[in-house]
N, C-alpha and C positions, 0 to 999 in steps of 0.2 A: 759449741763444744770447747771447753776450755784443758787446759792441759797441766799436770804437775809434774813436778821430779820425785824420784822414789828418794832420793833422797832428801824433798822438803816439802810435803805434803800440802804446808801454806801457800805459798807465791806460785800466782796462775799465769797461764803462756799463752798463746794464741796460734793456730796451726801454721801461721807462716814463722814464727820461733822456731817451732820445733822442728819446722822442716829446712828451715837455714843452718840451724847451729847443730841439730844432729843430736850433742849431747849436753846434756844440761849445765850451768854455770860452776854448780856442788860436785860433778864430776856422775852425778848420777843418770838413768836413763829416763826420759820423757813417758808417761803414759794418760791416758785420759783419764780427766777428774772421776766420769760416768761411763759404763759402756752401754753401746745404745744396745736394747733387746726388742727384736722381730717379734710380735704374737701369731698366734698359727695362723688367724687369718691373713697376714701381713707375709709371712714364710708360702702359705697357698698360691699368693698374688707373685712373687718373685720366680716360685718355681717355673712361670710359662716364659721367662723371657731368657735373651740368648746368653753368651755369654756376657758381650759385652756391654750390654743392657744393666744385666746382675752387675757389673762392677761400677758400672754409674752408679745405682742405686746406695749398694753398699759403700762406698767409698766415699759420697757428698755426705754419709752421716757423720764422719769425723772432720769434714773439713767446711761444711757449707758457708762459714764467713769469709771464706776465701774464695770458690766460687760458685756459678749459679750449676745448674743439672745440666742443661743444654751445652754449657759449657765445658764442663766435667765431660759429658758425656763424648764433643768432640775430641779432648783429650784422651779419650782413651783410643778413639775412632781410630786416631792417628797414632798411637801406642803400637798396634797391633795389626796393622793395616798390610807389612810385611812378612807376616808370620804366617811359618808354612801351614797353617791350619789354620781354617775358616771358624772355627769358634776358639781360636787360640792354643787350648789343651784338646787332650785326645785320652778317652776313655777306653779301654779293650780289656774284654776278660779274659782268662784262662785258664780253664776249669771254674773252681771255688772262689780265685784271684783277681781284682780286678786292681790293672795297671794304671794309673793316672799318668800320662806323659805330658809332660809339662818343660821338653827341651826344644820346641816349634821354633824360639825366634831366635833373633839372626847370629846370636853366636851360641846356639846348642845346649844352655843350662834354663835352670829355673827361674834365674836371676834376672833375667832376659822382662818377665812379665812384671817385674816391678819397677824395674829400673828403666823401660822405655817408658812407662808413664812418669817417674820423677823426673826423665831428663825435659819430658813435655812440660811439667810444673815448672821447671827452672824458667823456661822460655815466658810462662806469661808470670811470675811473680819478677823477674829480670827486663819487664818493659819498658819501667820507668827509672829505673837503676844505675845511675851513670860509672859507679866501680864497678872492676871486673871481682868474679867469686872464684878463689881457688878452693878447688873441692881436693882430698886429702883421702884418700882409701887404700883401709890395705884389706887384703886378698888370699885365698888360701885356694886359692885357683878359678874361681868362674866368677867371683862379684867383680875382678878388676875390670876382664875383658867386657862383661854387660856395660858397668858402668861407662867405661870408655866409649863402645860403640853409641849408645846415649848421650854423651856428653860431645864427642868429638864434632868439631867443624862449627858449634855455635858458639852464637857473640857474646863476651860477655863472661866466657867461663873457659879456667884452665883446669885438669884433671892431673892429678900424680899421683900415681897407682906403687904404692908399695909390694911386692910381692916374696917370699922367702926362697933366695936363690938355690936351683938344681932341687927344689920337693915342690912341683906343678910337672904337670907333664907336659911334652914337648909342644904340643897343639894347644893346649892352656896357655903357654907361652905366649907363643908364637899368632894365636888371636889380639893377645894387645900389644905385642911388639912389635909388627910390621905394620898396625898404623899412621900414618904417613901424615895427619891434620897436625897443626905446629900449636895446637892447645892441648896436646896429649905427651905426659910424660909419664917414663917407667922406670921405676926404681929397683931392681935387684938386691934384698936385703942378704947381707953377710950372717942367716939365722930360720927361727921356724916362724909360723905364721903367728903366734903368740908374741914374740918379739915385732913382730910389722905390728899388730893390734894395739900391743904395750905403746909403739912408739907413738902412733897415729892420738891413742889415747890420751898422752902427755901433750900432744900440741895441742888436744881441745880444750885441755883446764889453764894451757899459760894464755891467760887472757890475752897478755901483750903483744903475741905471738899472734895470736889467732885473730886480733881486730886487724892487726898491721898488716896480714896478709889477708885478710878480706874472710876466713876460713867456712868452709862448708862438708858436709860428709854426706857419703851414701855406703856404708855399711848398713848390717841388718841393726845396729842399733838405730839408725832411723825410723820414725814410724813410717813415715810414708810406706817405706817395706812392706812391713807388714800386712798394711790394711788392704794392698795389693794382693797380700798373698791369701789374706783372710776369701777374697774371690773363688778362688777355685776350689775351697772345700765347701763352701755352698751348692758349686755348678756340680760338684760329683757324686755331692750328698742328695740333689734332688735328682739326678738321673739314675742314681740304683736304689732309691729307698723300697724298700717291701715292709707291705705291713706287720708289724709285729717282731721282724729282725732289727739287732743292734749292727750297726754299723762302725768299725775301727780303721783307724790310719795310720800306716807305719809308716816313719816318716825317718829317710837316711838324716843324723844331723850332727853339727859341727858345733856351732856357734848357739844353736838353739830357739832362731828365729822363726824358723818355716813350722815346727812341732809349735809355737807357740801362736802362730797365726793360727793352728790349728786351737787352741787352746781359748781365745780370742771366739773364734768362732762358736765355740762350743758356749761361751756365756752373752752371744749375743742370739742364743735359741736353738742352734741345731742340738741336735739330741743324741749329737757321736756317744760313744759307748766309753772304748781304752783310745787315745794316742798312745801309739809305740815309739818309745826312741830307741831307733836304731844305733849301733854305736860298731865305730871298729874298736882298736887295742887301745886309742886312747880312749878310754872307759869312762871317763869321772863322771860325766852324767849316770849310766848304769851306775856306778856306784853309788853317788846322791841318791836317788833314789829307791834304792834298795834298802842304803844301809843309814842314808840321812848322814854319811860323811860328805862332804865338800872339800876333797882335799887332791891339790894339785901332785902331779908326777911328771916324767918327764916326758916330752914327746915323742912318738914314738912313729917313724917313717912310714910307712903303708900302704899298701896299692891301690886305697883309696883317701886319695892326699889331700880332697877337701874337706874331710874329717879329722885332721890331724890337728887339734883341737884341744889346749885340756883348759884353758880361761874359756867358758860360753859364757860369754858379754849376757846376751838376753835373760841368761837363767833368773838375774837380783830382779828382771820383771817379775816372775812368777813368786821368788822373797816375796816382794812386795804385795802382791796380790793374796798369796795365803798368810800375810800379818797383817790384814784389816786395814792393809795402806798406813804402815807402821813407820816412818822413816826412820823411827832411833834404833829399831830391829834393824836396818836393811844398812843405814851408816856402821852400826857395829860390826857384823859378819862381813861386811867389804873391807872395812877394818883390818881383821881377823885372817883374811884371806891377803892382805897384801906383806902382811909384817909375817904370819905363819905359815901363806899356803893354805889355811885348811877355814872354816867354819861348822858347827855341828845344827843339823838343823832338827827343831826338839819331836816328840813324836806326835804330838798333836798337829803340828804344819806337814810333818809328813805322812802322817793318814790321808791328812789331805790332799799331797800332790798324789798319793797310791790311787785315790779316787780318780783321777781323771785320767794316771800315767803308767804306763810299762816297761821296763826297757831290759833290753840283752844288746849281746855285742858277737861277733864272728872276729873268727883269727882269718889269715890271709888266707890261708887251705882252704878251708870255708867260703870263704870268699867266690874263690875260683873255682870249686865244686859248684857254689852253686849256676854260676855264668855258666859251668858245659853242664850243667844237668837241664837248663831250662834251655840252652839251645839246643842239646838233642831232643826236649820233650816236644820243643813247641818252634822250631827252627827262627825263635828270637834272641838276638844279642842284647843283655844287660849290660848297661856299665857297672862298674865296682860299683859305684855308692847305691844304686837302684839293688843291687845285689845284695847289700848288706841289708834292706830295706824288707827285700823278700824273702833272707835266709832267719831273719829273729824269728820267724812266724813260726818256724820246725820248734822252736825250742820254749815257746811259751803257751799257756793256755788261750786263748781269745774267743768266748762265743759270739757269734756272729757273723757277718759281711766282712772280708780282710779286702781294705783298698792301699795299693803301695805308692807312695809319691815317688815315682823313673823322675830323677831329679838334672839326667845330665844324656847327652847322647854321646852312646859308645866310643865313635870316632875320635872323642878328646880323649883315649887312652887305648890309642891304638898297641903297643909291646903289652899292657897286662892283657887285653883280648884275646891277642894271639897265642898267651903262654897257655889261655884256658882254655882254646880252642883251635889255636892253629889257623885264623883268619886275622887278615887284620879291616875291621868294618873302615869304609871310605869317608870323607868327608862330603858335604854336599858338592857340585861341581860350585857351584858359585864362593867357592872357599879354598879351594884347592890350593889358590897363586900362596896362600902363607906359607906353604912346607917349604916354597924357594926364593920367597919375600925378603929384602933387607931387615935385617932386625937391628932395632934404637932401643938402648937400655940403659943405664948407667949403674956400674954393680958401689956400692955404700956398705962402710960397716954398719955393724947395726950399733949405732951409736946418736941420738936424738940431737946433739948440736950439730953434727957432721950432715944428716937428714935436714933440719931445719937450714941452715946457710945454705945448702943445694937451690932449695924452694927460693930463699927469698934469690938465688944467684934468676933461677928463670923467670922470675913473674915478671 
């Protein structure tokens, strides 16, 4: 499997690149030259195994020069070995609905099942390595803390988690701030999560920056992400398939990596129907898609703040895919996007993302109607994002199987819970000590020399 940048279609990478450097030298995102595709006999043979079986399988197909299956596969062994569910995710219907929960491991998000296998990858690509890797991520509430709990306490590796100060909620916080290992740092940015992104962004292309501090990333621009999360819309598609029904995923999203792992999966053979993108007030996905505007606005606060969102990094993946792996297409419109804010994407690429995509968005009312309408139907707590994920489906057509990606658990927004319901959901017991845990942060403007001399003050 070799790898290019969307924006230089020529010059090929190797999956320990792409998994080092994050993003690519031209500034653009890593994706695979080929995507592999499953034949039905091949999709029959994967549906018997478990999950974590399926992710061996799936996941040595982008990386096998890196390593063997047995080995892959004790990677993941070890990934998920603390997770509160025995096959990792958790499947539950409700009615017509079916819920994929996917916040099992150990700090309560999504982010949890990719990032405990990258932090595994760190460890055997870091064996022979005698510099330490600072790793560099910023965070719109749940990639920080995953990454952190992954990365913290091993050799070898420093983490600094940018995050955008007072828009995370207090438990999002306070998951990676009262970490206590002296390889884990937290940044408070003076801004929104677009600014941590911008910044993060800018340290990856100043070369000089980023060799001298050794630099590495685990946002969802990384593939490794992805191919991780590519996992569980296999394991959910082969436990509810029925003959003859289509199958759709609404998928809460921000950044637009989890919908595209969705997307991904869909071209390596499953035979999903629509992916939904869920969207709160910050819209511009709905918008792209509907209207083929790409045009930024300003962010806008919400009580669901890991969508608070209006740069999705991942989206110039999907550019690039419906331009025939175009690079001078996907250089222009990035272009476009950083001097105007906006690109116009023409209508023939956008029939084509209509083909595979959907998307609507809820205001905050919405939002919290619908957490007390499903906890009085079904005596379950949604979080916001999971809620946004469930409430598109009222407002769009979909024939089919509706499966919703529950992306976070409740407890990490405990005050919007209780405004919709008058409870506030608990943390697991083994999570509690954070509410009264010292917290280490350092608040920064959001200003990329002042960010940079911090970094190189700790390393």
């Amino acid at each position: 499997m070799k790898y290019i940048s969307t924006r230089n279609s020529k010059k090929t990478f190797s999956f320990k690149d792409v998994f080092l450097n994050a993003l690519a030298p031209d500034g653009g995102l890593f994706v695979p030259q080929n995507i592999p595709f499953f034949s039905i006999k091949e999709l029959n043979e994967l549906k018997k195994l478990s999950y974590n079986d399926l992710a061996a399988k799936i996941i040595i197909k982008f990386c096998s020069e890196e390593f063997e299956e047995n080995e892959l596969k004790e990677i993941v062994e070890k990934s998920y070995k603390s997770f509160r569910s025995k096959e990792t995710v958790i499947l539950k219907k409700y009615e017509d609905i079916y819920l994929l929960e996917l916040f099992h491991g150990p700090t309560l998000a999504f982010k949890d099942i990719a990032l405990q296998v990258i932090g595994n990858m760190y460890e055997k690509f870091l064996l022979n390595q005698k510099n330490k890797i600072n790793i560099v991520v910023a965070t719109s509430g749940d990639t920080g803390s995953a990454a952190i709990n992954a990365i913290k306490g091993r050799n070898k590796l420093n983490i600094f988690v940018l995050h955008p100060q007072n828009k995370i909620s207090e438990v999002q916080r306070k998951l990676m701030t009262t970490v206590k290992e002296n390889n884990v740092f937290n940044i408070a940015v003076k801004g929104n999560f677009d600014d941590c992104q911008n910044l993060v962004k800018s340290m990856f292309v100043d070369n000089e920056f980023k060799n001298k501090i050794n630099m590495s990333g685990v946002n969802s621009i990384n593939w490794a992400r992805i191919i991780s999360q590519i996992v569980y819309y296999f394991y959910a598609f082969f436990k509810i398939e029925e003959k003859g029904k289509k199958i759709n995923f609404s998928v809460p999203t921000g950044n637009f990596g989890d919908v595209y792992a969705g997307y991904i999966s869909k071209r390596m053979g499953l035979s999903i129907n629509k992916l939904i993108v869920a969207t709160n007030r910050n819209d511009i996905l709905k918008r792209a898609i509907n209207t083929g505007e790409y045009k930024i606005a300003d962010v806008v606060e919400t009580i669901s703040p890991s969508m608070d969102i209006q740069v999705a990094s991942n989206f110039e993946r999907l550019i690039f895919d419906i331009n025939s792996n175009d690079d001078s297409n996907v250089k222009e419109k990035m272009k476009n996007l950083k001097e105007q804010k906006f690109f116009k994407i023409d209508n023939n690429q956008l029939k084509s993302i209509k083909h595979d995509f959907v998307s609507e968005s809820l205001s905050e009312k919405e939002t919290q109607n619908i957490i007390k309408n499903f906890y009085n139907k079904f005596n379950v707590i949604l979080d916001p994002h999971t809620a946004v994920g469930y409430g598109v489906l009222n407002k769009i057509s979909s024939e089919g199987i509706n499966v919703v990606l529950a992306t976070a658990h409740p407890c990490k927004f405990p005050e919007v819970i209780n405004k919709a319901i008058g409870l506030k959901p608990n943390l697991p017991k083994e999570l509690d000590y954070i509410m009264s845990a010292k917290e280490n942060y350092d608040l920064i403007p959001n200003n990329l020399d002042k960010i940079k001399n911090h970094i190189l003050e700790k390393i």
